[in-house]
C-alpha positions in Angstrom: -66.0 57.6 43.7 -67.3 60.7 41.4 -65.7 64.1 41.7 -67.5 66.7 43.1 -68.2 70.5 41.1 -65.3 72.0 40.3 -65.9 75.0 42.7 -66.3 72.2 45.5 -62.8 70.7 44.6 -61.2 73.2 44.5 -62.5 74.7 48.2 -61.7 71.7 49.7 -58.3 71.6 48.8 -55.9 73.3 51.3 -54.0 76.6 50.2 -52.0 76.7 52.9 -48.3 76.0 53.9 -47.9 71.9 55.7 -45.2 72.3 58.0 -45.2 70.4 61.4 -48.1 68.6 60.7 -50.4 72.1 60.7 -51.6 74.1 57.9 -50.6 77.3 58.4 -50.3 80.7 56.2 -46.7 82.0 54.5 -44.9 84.5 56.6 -46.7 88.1 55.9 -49.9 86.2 54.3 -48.4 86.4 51.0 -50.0 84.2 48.2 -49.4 83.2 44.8 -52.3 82.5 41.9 -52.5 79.3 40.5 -54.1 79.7 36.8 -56.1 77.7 34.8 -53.7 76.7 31.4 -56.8 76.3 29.1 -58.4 79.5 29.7 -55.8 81.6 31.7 -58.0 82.0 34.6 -57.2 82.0 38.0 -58.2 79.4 39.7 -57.6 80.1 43.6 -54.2 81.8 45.2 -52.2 79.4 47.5 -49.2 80.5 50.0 -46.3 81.7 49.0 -43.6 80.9 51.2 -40.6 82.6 52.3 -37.5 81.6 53.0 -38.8 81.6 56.7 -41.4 78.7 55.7 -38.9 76.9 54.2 -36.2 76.7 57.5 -39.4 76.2 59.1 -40.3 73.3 57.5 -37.1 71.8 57.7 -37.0 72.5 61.2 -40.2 70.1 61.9 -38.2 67.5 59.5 -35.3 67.3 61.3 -37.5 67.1 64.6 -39.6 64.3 63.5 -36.5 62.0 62.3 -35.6 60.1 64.8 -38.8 58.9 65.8 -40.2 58.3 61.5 -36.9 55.9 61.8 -37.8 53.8 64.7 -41.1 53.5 62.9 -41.4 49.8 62.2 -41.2 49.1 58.7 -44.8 47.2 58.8 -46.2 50.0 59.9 -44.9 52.0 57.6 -45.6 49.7 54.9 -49.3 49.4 56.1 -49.5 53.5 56.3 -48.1 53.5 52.4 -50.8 50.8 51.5 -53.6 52.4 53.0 -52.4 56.0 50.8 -52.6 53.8 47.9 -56.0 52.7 48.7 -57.5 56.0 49.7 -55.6 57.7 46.5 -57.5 54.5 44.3 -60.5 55.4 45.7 -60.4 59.2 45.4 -58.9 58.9 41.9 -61.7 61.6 39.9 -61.1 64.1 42.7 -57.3 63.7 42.0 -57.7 63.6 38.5 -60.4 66.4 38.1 -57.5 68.6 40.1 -55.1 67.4 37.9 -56.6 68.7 34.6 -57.7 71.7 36.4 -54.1 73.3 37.4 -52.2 71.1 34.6 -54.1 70.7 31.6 -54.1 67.1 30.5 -57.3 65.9 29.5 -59.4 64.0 32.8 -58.5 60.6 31.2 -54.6 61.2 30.6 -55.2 62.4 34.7 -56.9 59.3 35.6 -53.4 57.5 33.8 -51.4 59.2 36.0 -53.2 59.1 39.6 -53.4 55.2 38.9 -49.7 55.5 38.1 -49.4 57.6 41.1 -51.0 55.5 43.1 -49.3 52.6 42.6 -46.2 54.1 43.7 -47.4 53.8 47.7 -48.4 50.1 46.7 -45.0 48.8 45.3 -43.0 51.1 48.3 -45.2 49.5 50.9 -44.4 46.3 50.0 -40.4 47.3 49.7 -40.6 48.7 53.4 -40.0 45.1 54.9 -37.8 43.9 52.7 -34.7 46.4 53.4 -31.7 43.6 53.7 -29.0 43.9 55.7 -26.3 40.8 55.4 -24.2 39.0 58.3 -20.2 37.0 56.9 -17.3 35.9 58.7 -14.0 37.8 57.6 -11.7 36.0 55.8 -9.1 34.9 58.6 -12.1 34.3 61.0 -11.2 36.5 63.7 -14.4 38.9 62.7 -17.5 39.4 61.6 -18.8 41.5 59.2 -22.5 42.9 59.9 -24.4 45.0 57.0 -27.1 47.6 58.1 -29.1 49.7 55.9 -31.1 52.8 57.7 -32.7 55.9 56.5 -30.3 58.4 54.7 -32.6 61.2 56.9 -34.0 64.8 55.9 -34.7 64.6 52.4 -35.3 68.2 49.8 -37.4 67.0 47.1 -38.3 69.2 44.3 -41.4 67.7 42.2 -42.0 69.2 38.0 -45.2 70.6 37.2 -45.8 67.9 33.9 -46.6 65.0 36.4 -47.9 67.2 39.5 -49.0 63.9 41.3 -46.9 61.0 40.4 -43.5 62.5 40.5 -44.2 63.5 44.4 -45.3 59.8 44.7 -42.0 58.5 43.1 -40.1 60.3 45.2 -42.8 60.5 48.8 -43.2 56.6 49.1 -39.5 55.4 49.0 -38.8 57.9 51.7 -41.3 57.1 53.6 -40.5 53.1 53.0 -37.1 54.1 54.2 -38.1 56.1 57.2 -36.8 59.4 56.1 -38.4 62.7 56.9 -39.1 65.4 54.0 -39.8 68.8 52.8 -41.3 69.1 50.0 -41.7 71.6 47.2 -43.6 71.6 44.3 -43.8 73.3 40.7 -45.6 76.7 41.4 -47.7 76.3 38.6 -49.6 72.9 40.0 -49.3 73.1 43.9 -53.1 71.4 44.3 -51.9 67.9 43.5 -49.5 68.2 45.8 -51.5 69.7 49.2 -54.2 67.5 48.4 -51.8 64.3 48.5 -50.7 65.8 52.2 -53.8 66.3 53.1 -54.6 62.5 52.5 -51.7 61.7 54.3 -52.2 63.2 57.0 -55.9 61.9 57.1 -54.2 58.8 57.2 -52.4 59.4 60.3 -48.7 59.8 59.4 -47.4 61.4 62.3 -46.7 65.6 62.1 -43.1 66.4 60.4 -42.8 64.0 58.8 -44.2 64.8 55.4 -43.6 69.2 55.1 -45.0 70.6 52.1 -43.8 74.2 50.7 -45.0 76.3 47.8 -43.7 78.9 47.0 -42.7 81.0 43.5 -38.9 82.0 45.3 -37.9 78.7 44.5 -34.4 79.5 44.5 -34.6 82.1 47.5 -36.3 79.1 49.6 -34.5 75.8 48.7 -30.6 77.4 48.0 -30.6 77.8 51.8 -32.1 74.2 52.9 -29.9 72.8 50.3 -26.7 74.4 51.9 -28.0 73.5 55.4 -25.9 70.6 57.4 -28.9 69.2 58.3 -30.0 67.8 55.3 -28.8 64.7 54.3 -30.4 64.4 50.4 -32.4 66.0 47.5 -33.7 64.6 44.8 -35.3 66.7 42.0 -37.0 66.4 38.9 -36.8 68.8 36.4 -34.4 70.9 33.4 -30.7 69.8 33.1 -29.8 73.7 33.5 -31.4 74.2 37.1 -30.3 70.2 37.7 -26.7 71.5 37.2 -27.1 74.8 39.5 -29.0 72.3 42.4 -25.9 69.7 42.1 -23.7 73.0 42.5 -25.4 74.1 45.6 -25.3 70.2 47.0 -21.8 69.8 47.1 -21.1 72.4 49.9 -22.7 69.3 52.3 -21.8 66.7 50.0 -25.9 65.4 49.4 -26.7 62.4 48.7 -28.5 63.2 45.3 -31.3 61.4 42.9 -31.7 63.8 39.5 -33.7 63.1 36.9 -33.3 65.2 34.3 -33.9 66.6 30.5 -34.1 64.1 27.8 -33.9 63.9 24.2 -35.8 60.5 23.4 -35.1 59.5 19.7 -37.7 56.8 18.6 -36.0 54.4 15.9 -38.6 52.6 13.1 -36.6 50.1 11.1 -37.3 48.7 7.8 -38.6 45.3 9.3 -41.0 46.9 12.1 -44.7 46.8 12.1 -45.4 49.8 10.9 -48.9 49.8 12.1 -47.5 49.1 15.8 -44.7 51.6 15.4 -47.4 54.4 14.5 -49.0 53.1 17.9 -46.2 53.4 19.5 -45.0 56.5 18.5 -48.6 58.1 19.5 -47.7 56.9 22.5 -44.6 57.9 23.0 -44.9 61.1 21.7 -48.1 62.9 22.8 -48.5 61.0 26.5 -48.7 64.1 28.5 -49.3 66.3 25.6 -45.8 65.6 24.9 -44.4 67.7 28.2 -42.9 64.6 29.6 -39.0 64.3 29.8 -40.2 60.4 28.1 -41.6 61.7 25.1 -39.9 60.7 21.8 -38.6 63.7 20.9 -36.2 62.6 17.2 -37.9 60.1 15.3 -35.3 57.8 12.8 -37.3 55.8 10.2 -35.7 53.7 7.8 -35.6 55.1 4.2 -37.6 52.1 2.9 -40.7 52.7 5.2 -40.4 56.4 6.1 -43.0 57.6 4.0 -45.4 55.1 5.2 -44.7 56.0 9.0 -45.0 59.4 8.2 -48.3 59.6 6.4 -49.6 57.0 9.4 -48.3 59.3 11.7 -49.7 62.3 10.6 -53.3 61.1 10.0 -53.0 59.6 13.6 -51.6 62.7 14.9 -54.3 65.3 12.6 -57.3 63.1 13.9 -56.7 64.7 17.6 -59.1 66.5 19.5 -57.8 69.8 21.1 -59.6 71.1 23.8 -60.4 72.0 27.7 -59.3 68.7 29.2 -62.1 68.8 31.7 -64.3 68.3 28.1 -65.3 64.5 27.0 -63.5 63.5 24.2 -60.8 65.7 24.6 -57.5 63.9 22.9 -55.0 66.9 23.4 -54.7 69.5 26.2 -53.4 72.9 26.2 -49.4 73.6 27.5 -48.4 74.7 30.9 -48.1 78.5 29.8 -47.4 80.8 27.0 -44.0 80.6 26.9 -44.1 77.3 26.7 -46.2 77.3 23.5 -44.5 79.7 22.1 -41.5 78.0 23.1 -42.8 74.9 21.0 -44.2 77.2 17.9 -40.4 79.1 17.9 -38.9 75.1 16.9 -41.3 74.3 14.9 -41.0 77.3 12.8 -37.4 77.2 13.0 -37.8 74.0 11.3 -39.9 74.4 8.9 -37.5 77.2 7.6 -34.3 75.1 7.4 -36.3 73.2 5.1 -38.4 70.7 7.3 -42.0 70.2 6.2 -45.3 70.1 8.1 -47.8 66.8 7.7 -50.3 68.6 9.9 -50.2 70.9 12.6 -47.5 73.5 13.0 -49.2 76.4 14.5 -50.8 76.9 17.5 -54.4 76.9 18.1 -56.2 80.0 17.5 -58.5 81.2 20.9 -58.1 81.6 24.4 -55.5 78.8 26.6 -52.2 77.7 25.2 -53.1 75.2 22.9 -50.8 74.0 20.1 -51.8 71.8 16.9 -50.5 68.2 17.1 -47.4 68.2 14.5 -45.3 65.7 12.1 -42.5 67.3 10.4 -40.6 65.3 8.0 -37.3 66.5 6.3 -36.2 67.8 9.0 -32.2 68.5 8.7 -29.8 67.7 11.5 -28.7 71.7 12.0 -32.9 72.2 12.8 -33.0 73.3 16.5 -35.6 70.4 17.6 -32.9 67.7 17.0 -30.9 69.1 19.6 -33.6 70.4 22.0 -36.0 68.8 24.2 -39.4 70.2 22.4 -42.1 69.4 25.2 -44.9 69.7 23.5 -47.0 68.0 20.5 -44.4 67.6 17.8 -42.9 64.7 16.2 -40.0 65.7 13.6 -38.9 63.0 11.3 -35.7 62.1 10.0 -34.3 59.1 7.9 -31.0 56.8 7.9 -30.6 53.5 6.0 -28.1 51.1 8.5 -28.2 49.8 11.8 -24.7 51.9 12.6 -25.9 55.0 11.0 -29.2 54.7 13.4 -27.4 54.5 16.7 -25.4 57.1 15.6 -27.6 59.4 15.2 -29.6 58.5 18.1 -26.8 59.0 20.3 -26.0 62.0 19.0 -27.3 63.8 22.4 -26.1 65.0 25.8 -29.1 63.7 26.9 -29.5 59.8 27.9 -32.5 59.4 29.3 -35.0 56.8 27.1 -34.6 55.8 23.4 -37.2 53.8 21.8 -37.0 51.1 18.8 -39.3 49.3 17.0 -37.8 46.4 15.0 -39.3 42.2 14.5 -35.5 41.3 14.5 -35.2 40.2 18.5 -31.1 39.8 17.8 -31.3 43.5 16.2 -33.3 44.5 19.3 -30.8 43.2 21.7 -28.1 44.9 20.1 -29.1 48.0 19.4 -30.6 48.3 23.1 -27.1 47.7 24.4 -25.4 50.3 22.1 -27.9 53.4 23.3 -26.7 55.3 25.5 -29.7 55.9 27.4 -30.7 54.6 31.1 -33.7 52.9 29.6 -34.8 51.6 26.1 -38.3 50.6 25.4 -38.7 47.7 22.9 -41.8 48.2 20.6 -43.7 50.0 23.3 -44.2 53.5 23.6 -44.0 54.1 27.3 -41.2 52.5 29.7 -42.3 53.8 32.9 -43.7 51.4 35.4 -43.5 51.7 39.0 -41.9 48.6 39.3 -38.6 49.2 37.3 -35.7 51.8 37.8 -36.5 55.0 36.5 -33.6 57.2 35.7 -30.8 58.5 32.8 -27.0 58.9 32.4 -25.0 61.7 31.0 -27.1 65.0 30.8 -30.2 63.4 31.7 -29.0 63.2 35.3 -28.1 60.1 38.0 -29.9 58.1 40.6 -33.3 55.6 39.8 -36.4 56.3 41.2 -39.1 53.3 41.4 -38.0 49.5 41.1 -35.9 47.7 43.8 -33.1 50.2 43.2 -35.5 53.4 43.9 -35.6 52.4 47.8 -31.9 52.1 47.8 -31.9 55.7 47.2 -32.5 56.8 50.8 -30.9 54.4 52.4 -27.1 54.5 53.7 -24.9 51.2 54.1 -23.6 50.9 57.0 -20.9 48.1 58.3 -20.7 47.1 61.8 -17.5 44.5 62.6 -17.4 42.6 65.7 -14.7 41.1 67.2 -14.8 37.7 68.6 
């Protein structure tokens, strides 16, 4: 289906607060602007809820519980299958929306609504296959019945880099589950996000059950859910420093929790890769997203003996990017989220660059209105430079060297953060060994992307706990419970 005009998009999203199944305006009418990151524009104001709206909203969770549970899981399997189906069709309006309030260019959008998308299909099909498991104790006398039910009213927190899928990730497992939800998402890219409800609710899914919240108090609206004995979980995607303050707040009710968190990716090219494939990969893995995705390769290792091969590659690959309006055809490279974030980005870079690192291409930002910033490859990039250590989030790739196996892991583990590492290597005994000496929650193996709706998304040490997609992600909102019966 072809997107309508901007201007018609963008009125026929709602700006309102979903609580209750109704759309209805923040207490005192107050509203927040939602800008345009390429030119700075506004494009339309959305509520801004109170604390108020936010009890509110949990309120009409907590109502709808009971009955989302008794919801037969075909049904809710069918309702998750038909979102997928109507998100497939409507894929331009979502990805149109997308670029508009994000950035990305429309067919780094399309990526991620199919992505999305396929979220509702793989949860739909999960939804009847929640297991349960029946034994006879040991001496005989009992037995021993497993039951898994919904973990109930669920706080999810959604980032502004994937305003779509990572409300998907974390909206079809629940609903799979038969939990209930409030929902609140990234103040910079709320559209995604009402526009997904509004589909929902289109659908049919019945009122409370899916509560959606924007708001720019985030802390002033969700500290109080969070602390409320009602709730029974949150899960949240976004920076390991408000990860740690939300786990903080959690443990007054003892949450269930799901956090996935900042990352540090190092990508590893050793001397037998293709280095052709490697450069691929590392394109990949470093600018999907513009490189504002906690997945991007963020430390690249290259083997002494091929280094200066990967690096010249890379940089051509990276220099021959088009940046631009990502609404624009032929638009390779978006602009950032905000100013701060680019000059987040350019403060690294130069930082860098005057420890002694050197610039391929790029490292500057892009002259003109939007917060645009050059696609970069550093090389010599010393250990004590401040984008080794922190996540960079935007279009840079700094490149390092080692010359063993040992001295590779090393240095990639060298991190708080334990999110994804990638390595490109022929050796499939190398590959093996190396993968089980990261210490990361997942390793891609000469590929640049990992995530796939089908398998378990998530990190260890800094980079948070809990997996979201996979057969583990429904397992996430569901408690065990153990029943035994006498004979």
């Amino acid at each position: 289906m072809a997107a309508p005009s901007q201007k018609a998009l963008l009125e026929s999203v709602p700006t309102s607060l979903f609580i209750g199944g109704d759309w209805r305006p923040a207490e005192g009418g107050a509203t927040l602007d939602v800008h345009d990151p390429a030119t700075g524009r506004v494009l339309t104001q959305v509520a801004d809820g109170s604390p108020a709206d936010g009890l509110a909203a949990l309120d009409a969770a907590v109502a709808a519980q009971a009955d989302w549970a008794r919801v037969p899981p075909r049904d809710r399997g069918e309702l998750l299958r038909a979102a997928y189906e109507k998100l497939t069709e409507r894929a331009e309006e979502f990805a149109l929306l997308m670029t508009l309030e994000m950035g990305k260019p429309l067919a780094e959008a399309r990526g991620e609504v199919t992505y999305g998308a396929e979220f509702f299909r793989w949860f739909s099909e999960e939804a009847v296959r929640i297991h349960g498991r029946y034994a006879v104790a040991p001496n005989g006398a009992t037995r021993l019945v497993t039951m898994k039910q919904p973990v109930g009213p669920t706080l999810m927190i959604t980032p502004w880099n994937f305003p779509l899928a990572m409300g998907t990730r974390k909206i079809g497992p629940a609903l799979a589950a038969g939990c209930t939800m409030v929902v609140k998402p990234a103040h910079e890219t709320p559209l995604s996000m009402l526009a997904l409800a509004q589909l929902l609710d289109d659908l049919g899914l019945p009122k409370g059950v899916l509560n959606v919240v924007t708001t720019s108090h985030s802390g002033a609206v969700m500290e109080p859910l969070i602390r409320d004995p009602r709730v029974r979980k949150l899960t949240f995607t976004g920076s390991t420093p408000v990860g740690k303050k939300l786990v903080e707040q959690s443990s007054e009710q003892l949450l269930r929790l799901s956090m996935e968190l900042g990352g540090n990716a190092p990508f590893v090219v050793f001397e037998d890769a293709d280095v052709d494939a490697a450069v691929q990969g590392a394109m990949l893995a470093k600018m999907r997203n513009i490189g504002e995705a906690c997945t991007a390769a963020n430390r690249f290792f290259v083997h002494t003996s091929v280094a200066e091969e990967f690096a010249s590659k890379f940089a051509a690959a990276m220099g021959a990017l088009t940046v631009g309006k990502g609404t624009v055809k032929g638009i390779d490279v978006g602009p950032l989220i905000t100013a701060k974030a680019r000059d987040g980005v350019d403060e690294l870079v130069q930082d860098a660059v005057a420890k002694g690192a050197r610039a391929l291409t790029g490292g500057a930002p892009v002259a003109g209105k939007g917060f645009f910033y050059a696609p970069t490859v550093l090389t010599d990039v010393p250990a004590g430079a401040r984008c080794m250590t922190e996540e960079i989030f935007g279009p840079v790739a700094p490149i390092c060297t080692f010359t063993t196996e040992a001295d590779a892991i090393a240095k990639a583990n060298a991190t708080e953060y334990g999110l994804v590492g990638y390595v490109f290597t022929k050796d499939l005994s190398r590959a093996i060994r190396v993968a089980e000496a990261l210490e990361f929650g997942m390793v891609g193996i000469n590929q640049g992307i990992v995530s796939n709706p089908a398998a378990p998304f998530g990190g260890v040490k800094h980079s948070g706990f809990g997996r979201e997609g996979g057969f583990e992600g429904i397992e996430e909102y569901l408690e065990t419970k153990y029943v035994g019966i006498a004979l």
